[in-house]
N, C-alpha and C positions, 0 to 999 in steps of 0.2 A: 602522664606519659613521660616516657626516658627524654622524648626530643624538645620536650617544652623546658623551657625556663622559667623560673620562679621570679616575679618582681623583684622581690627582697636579695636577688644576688644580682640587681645591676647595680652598678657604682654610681654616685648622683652626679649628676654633671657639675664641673667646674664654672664657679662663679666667685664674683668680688663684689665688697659691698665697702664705696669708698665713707671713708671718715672724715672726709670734709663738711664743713656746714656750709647747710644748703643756703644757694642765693640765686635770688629768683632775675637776678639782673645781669648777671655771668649769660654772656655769649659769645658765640663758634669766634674764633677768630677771625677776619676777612681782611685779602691782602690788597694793596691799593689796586691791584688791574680789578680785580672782585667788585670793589668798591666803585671805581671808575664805571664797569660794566653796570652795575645794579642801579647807580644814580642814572644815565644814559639814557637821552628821550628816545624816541624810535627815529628820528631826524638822525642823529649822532650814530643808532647802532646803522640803520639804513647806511651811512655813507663809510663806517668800518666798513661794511661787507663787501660794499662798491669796491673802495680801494682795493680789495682782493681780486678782484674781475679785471687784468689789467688790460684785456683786451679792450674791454668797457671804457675804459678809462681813458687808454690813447684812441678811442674814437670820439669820445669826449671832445678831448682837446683839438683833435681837428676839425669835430664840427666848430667847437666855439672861434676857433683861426677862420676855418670858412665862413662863418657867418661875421666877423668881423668885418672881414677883408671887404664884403659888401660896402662899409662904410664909408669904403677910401677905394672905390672900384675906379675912380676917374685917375686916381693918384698911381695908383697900379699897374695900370697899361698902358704901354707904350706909347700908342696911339689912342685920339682922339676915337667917337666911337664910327662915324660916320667919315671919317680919313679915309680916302682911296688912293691907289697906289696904281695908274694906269698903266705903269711901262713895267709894271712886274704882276702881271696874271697868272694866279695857279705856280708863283711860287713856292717853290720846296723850301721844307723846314732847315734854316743854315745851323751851322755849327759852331760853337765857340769857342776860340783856343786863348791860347795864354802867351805859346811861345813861336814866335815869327823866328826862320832860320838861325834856330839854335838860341834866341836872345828873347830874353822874360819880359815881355809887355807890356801885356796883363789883358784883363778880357776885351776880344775885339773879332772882329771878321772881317774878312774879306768881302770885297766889293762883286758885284753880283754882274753879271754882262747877260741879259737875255735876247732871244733870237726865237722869232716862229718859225719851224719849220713844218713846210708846202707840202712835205712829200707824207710824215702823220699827223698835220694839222691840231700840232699843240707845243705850246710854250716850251721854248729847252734854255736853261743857266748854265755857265760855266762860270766859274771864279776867277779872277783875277789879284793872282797871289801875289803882285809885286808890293803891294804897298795896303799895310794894314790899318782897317778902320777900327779906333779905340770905343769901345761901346759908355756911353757915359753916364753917369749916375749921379740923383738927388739935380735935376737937370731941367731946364727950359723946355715945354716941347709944343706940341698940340694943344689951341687953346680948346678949354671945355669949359661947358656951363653946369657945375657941382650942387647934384641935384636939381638941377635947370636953373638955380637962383644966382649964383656966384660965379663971375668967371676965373676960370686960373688958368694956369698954364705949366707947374710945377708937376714934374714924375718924376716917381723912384728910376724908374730908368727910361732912356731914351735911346733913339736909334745914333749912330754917329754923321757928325755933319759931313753934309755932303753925300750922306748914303742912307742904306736903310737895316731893319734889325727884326726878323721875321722869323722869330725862334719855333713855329710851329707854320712859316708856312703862310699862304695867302689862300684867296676866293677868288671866285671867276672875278670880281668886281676887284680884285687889286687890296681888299681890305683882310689886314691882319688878323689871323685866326685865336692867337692869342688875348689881344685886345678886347676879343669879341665874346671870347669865353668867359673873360672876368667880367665883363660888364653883363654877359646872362646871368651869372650866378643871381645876382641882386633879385633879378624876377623868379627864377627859377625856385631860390630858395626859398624866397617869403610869399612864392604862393603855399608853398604845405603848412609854412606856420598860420597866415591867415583862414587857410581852408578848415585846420585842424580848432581854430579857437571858433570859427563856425559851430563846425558837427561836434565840441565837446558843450558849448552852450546848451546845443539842442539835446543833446544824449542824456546831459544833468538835469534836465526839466523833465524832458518825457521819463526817461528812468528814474527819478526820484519820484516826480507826482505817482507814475504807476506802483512802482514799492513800497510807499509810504500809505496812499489809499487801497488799494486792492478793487478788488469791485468790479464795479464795470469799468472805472477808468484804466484801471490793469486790463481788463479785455480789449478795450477800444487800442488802447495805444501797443499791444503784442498784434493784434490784426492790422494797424498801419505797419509796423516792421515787417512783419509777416509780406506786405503787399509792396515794401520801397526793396525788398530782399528778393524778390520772385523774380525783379528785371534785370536780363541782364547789364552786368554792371557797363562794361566800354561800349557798347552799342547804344546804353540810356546816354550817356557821356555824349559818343557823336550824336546822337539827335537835336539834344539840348544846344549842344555848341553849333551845331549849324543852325540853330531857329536864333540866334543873337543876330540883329540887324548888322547888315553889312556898312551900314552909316553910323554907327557907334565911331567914339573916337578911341585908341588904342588904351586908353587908360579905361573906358569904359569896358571893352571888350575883356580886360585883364579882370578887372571885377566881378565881371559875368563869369569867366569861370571860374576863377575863384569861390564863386556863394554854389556853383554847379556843384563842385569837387565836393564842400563842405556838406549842401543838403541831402549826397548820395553816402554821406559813410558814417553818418550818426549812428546807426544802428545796434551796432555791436557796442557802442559803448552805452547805446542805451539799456542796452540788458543785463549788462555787469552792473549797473547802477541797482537797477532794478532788484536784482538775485541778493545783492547786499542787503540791499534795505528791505526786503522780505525779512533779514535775519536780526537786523539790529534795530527794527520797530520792534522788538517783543523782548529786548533787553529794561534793563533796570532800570539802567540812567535814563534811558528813552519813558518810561513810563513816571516817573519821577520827572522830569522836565514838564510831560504833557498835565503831569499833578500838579505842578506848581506854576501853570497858567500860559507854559509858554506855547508863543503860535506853531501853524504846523512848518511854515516856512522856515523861523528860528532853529524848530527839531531839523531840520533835515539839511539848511546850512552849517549850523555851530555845531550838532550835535554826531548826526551820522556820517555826512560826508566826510569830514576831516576826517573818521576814525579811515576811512580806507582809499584817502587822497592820494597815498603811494600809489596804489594798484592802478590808480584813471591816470597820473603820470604818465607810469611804467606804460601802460593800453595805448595814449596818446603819441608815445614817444613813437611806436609801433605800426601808429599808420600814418604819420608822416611822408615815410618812405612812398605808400600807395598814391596819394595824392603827387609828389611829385614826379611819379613816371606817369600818373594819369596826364598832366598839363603835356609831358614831354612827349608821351605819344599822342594826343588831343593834334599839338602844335604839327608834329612831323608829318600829319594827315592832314594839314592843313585848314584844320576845322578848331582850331585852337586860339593861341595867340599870332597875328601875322607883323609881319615888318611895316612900321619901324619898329615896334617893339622886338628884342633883344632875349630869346633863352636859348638854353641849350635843347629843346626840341623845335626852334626857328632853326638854329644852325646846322641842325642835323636833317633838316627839309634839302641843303644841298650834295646831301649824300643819297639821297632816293635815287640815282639813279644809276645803275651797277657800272656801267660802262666810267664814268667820272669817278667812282670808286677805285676801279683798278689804274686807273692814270693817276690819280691824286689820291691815295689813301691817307693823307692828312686831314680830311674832308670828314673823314671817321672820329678823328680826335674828343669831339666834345662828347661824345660818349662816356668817356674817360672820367670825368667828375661825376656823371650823373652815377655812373656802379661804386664809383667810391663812394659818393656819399650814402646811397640806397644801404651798400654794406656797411657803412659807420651807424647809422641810425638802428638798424636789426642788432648788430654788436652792443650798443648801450643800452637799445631797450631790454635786449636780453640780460645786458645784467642790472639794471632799475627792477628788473620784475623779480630776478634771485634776492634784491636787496629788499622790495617791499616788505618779505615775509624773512627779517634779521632773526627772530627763533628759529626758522629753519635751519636743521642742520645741513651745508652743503657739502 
């Protein structure tokens, strides 16, 4: 036919055929970032990705500040932790200036004059601006017992002599709000870490042993998940915490919730465990170890959990956050931790009641860390888990 073309009148495609000899040892060039990347354990690429997440990052650093700060909670505030302050109840949060009419001081306040008034039966201040009290620092103050062992008496800052320094404000009892928020961090925060190194202990047994055997012991242990996951979660929380003897001593009572928090949220990370090691028992290396005589415990520490130790990280970092608003509403309900123990769901027990709310909304204050840090821990873990999986392209 007119419309077909004949083979023999297409032109052959262009090609080159080089003249060099061949060597079988010639390879692609690679430039040092290439090089850098290609050597790179998954630790190294894991923490390139992070540093991209900068959100991640500066919540990083405030947690690690936060949790520092616990270390030197006594050295921090102002006050002592049990220091009351009787002639100044339900003081408002002062202000601090620099410069006294017209002339540079430096940091100081004014003196505080309080007065109950009969006619709405609540504390009223006014300042007394003639003469400024210099606020001082690196200073003598309240003695404490550091960590109940040591006494000192050394803080970064202190009130000024003769006066007082109440930058957030007082409680019905005269006691610094300030004070009292750094000294809950200490409990507040290292209840999520202790809860969390509970329920990943347990997550890593029961989710390995079920992964690794199958069987029945995969059934038995998806039917207790199954059955600790069916309750609900804050109501199992209040029950437990109210059935801790009320003769517990405060350190006992902290431990009880604490193993509370931890036995109720294993779960999830036991099935992550679990779903892995479905997948990486049937790998190479794994049958190869159990060929070369190693135990089942050796596989499933040396061998499978490290390979996806980022991800129970990234999981971990993720429900930290949930254990510490559990302690914090536990405590605010009063079924938690009680005083003298020291968190910020104790201090926020004297905010329950709306009427004290709107006279003193400083009383709200310790709320304030607890959303910070709940939002630092969801920001990092969010990016630990973009980082776990460094081939992914983000």
């Amino acid at each position: 036919m007119s419309g077909r073309r004949n083979d023999a009148d297409i032109p052959p495609l262009p090609h080159t055929v080089s003249d060099a000899p061949f060597d079988p040892y010639s390879v692609e060039a690679v430039t040092p970032e290439q090089e850098k990347y290609f050597l790179a354990t998954q630790w190294q690429l894991m923490w390139w990705k992070l540093k991209r997440h900068r959100l991640a990052v500066w919540s990083g650093i405030f947690l690690i500040v936060m949790y520092a700060s616990i270390l030197v909670s006594e050295i921090l505030a102002p006050y002592a932790l049990q220091s009351r302050n009787t002639d100044y109840l339900y003081h408002p949060p002062q202000s601090i200036r620099l410069f006294h009419e017209g002339s540079f001081v430096g940091p100081f306040v004014y003196k505080s004059i309080g007065q109950f008034d009969l006619k709405d039966f609540q504390w009223k201040y006014s300042e007394d601006k003639s003469t400024p009290q210099p606020i001082r620092f690196f200073c003598l103050g309240d003695t404490y017992q550091y960590f109940g062992l040591i006494e000192g008496r050394f803080h970064l800052v202190c009130p000024p002599k003769d006066g007082q320094l109440f930058l957030l404000g007082t409680d019905r009892l005269g006691r610094d709000v300030l004070s009292r928020m750094i000294y809950g961090a200490r409990i507040s925060l290292t209840v999520g870490l202790f809860g969390i190194t509970i329920s990943f202990i347990i997550g890593l047994v029961v989710g390995g042993l079920a992964g690794y055997y199958g069987g029945w012991v995969d059934s038995a242990s998806q039917r207790a998940i199954e059955v600790v996951r069916s309750f609900p979660e804050l109501p199992l929380w209040m029950a437990l915490s109210a059935a801790l003897p009320v003769t517990w001593s405060p350190i006992l009572v902290y431990f009880g919730i604490t193993i509370i928090l931890g036995l109720l949220d294993w779960t999830g990370l036991a099935r992550a465990v679990r779903s892995k090691l479905l997948a990486l028992r049937e790998e190479d290396f794994t049958t190869a170890a159990v060929l070369m005589g190693a135990k089942p415990s050796r596989v499933i520490g040396r061998h499978l959990i490290p390979n996806f130790m980022s991800h129970l990280i990234a999981s971990a970092t993720l429900s930290i956050p949930s254990m510490i608003l559990g302690e914090t509403a536990l405590s605010f309900l009063g079924l938690g931790l009680r005083p003298p123990i020291t968190s910020w769901g104790v201090l926020l027990v004297e905010a329950q009641n709306i009427n004290v709310v709107a006279l003193y909304p400083w009383l709200m204050l310790p709320v304030v860390p607890v959303i910070l840090t709940i939002l630092a821990f969801n920001f990092l873990g969010d990016g630990l888990r973009d980082a776990a999986d460094p081939y992914k392209n983000s």
